[in-house]
Rosetta silent file (secondary structure, phi, psi, omega in degrees, C-alpha in Angstrom):
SEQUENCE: XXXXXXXXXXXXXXXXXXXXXXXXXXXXXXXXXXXXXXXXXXXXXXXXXXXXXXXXXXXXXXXXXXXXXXXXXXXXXXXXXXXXXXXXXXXXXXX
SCORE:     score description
SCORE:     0.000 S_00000001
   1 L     0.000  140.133  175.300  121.922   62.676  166.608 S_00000001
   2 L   -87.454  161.398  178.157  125.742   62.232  167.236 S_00000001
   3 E  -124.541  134.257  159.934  127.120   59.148  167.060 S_00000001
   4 E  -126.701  133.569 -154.196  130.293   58.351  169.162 S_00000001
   5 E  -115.604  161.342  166.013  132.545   55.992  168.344 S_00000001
   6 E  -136.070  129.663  148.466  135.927   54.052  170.068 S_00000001
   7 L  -119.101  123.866  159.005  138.229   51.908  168.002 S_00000001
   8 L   -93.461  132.686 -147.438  140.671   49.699  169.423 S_00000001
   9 E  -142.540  140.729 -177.176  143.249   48.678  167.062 S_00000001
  10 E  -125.890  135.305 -144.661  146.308   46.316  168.327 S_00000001
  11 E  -100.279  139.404  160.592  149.042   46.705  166.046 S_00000001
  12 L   -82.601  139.427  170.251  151.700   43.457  165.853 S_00000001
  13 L    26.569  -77.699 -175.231  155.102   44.690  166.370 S_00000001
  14 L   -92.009    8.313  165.745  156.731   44.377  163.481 S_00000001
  15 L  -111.180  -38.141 -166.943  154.229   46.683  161.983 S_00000001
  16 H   -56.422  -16.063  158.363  153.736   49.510  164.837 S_00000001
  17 H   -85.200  -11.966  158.408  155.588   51.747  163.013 S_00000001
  18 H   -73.963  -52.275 -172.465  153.913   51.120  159.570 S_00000001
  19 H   -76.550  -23.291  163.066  150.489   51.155  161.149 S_00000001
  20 H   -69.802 -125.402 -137.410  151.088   54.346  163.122 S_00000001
  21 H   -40.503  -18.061  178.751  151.736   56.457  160.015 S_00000001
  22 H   -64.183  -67.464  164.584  148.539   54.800  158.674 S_00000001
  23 L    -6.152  -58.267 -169.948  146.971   56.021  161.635 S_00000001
  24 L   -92.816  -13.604 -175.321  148.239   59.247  162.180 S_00000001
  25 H   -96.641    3.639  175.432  147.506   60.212  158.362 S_00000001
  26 H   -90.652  -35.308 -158.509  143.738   59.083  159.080 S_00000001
  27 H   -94.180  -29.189 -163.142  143.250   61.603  161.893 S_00000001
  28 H   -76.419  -66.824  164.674  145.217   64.320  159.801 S_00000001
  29 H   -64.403  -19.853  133.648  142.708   64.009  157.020 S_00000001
  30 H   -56.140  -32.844  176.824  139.327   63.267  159.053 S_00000001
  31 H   -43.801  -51.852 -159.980  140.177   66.399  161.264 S_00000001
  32 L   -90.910   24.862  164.612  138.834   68.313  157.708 S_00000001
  33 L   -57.157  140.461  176.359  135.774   66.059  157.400 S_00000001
  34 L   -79.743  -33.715  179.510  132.919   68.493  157.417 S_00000001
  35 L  -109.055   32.236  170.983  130.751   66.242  159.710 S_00000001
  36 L  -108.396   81.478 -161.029  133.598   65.360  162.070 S_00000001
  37 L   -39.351  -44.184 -171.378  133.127   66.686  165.194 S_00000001
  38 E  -150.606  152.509 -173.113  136.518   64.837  167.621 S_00000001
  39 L  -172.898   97.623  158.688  138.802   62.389  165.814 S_00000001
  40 L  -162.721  140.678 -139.947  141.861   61.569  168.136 S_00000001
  41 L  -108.128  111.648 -170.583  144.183   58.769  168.345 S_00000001
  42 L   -75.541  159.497  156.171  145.407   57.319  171.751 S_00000001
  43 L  -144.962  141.006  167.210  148.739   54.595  171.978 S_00000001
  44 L   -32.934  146.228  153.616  148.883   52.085  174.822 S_00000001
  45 L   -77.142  -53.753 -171.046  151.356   53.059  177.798 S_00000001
  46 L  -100.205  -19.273  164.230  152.219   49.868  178.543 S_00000001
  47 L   -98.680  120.364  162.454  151.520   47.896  174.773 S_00000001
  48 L   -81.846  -12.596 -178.255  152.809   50.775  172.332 S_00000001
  49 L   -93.678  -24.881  155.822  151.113   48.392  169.500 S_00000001
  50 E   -54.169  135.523  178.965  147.884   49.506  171.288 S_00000001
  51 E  -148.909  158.688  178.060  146.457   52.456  169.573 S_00000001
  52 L  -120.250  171.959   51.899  142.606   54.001  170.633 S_00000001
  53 L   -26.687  117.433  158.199  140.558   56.161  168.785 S_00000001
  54 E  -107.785   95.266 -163.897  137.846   58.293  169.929 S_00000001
  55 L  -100.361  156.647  157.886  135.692   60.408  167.125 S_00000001
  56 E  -136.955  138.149 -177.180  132.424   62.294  167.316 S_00000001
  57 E  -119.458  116.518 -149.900  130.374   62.184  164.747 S_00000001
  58 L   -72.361  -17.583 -173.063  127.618   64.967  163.946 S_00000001
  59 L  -148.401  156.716  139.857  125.555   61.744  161.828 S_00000001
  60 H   -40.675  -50.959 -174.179  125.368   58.569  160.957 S_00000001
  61 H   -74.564   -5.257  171.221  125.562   59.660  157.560 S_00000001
  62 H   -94.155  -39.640  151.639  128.336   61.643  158.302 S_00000001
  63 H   -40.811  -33.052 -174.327  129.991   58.804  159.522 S_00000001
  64 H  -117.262   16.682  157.684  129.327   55.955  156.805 S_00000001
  65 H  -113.477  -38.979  130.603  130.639   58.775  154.243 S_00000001
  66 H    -5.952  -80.008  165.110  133.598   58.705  156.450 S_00000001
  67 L   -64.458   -2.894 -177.163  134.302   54.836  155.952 S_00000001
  68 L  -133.890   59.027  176.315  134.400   55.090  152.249 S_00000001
  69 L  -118.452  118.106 -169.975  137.439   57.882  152.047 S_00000001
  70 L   -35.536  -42.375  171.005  140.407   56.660  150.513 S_00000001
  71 H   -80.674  -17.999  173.094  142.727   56.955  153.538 S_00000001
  72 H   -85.061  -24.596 -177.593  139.997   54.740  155.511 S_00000001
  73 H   -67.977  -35.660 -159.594  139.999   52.164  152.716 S_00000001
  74 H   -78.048  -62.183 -161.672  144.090   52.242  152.754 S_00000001
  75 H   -49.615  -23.615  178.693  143.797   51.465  156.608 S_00000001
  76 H   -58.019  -63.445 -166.171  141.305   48.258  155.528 S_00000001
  77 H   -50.180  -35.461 -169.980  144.269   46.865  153.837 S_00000001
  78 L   -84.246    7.538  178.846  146.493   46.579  156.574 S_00000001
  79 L   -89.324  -10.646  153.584  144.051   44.501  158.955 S_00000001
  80 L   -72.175  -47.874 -175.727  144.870   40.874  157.773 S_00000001
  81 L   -49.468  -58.199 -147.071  148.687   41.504  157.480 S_00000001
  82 L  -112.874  -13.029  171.096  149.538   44.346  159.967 S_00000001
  83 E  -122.667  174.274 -179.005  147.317   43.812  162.866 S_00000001
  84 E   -64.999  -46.532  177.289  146.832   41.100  166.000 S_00000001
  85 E  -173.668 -179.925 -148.487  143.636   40.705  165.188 S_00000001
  86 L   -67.434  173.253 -155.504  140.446   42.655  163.663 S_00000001
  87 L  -116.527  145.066  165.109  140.085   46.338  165.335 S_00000001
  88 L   -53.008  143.880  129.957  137.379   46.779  168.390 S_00000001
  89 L  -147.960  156.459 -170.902  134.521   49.296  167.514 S_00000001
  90 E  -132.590   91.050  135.885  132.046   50.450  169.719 S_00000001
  91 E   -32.570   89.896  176.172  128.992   52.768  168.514 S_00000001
  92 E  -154.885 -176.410 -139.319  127.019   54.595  171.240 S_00000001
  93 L  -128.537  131.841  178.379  125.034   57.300  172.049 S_00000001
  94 L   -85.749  156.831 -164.304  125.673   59.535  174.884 S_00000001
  95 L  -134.130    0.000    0.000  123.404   59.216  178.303 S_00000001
């Protein structure tokens, strides 16, 4: 079953240009995930420290081998420090 996911991730300021190369090197390197179907990263019109994500995932299991890849781990670091506050995610199933 796919799993589709949205993360909202609000960046502060004085970061958005640190966390946006985090960002943009996560979707560069998930793109060649074998069980990653859509992986692409949105930014806020009107907050530019807003950034979305929207993935498809072909598994769960493709997905929770996904979270423990070295570029997802580097983005873990930056969420006390570099963000507003902990990133949205939303898991659901299309209807």
């Amino acid at each position: 079953m796919k799993i589709y996911l949205t993360a909202i991730i609000k960046a502060k300021e004085e970061h958005r240009t640190e966390v946006l190369k985090v960002l943009q090197n996560m979707v560069k390197e998930t793109q060649k995930e074998e069980a990653n179907e859509l992986y692409t990263l949105h930014q806020g019109i009107e907050d530019k420290n807003h950034f979305v994500f929207y993935e498809i995932w072909n598994s769960e299991e493709g997905l929770a081998e996904h979270n423990q890849q070295p570029y997802i781990q580097a983005f873990g670091k930056l969420i006390d420090e570099k963000l507003q506050e902990k990133p949205q995610i939303y898991i659901t199933n299309l209807i």
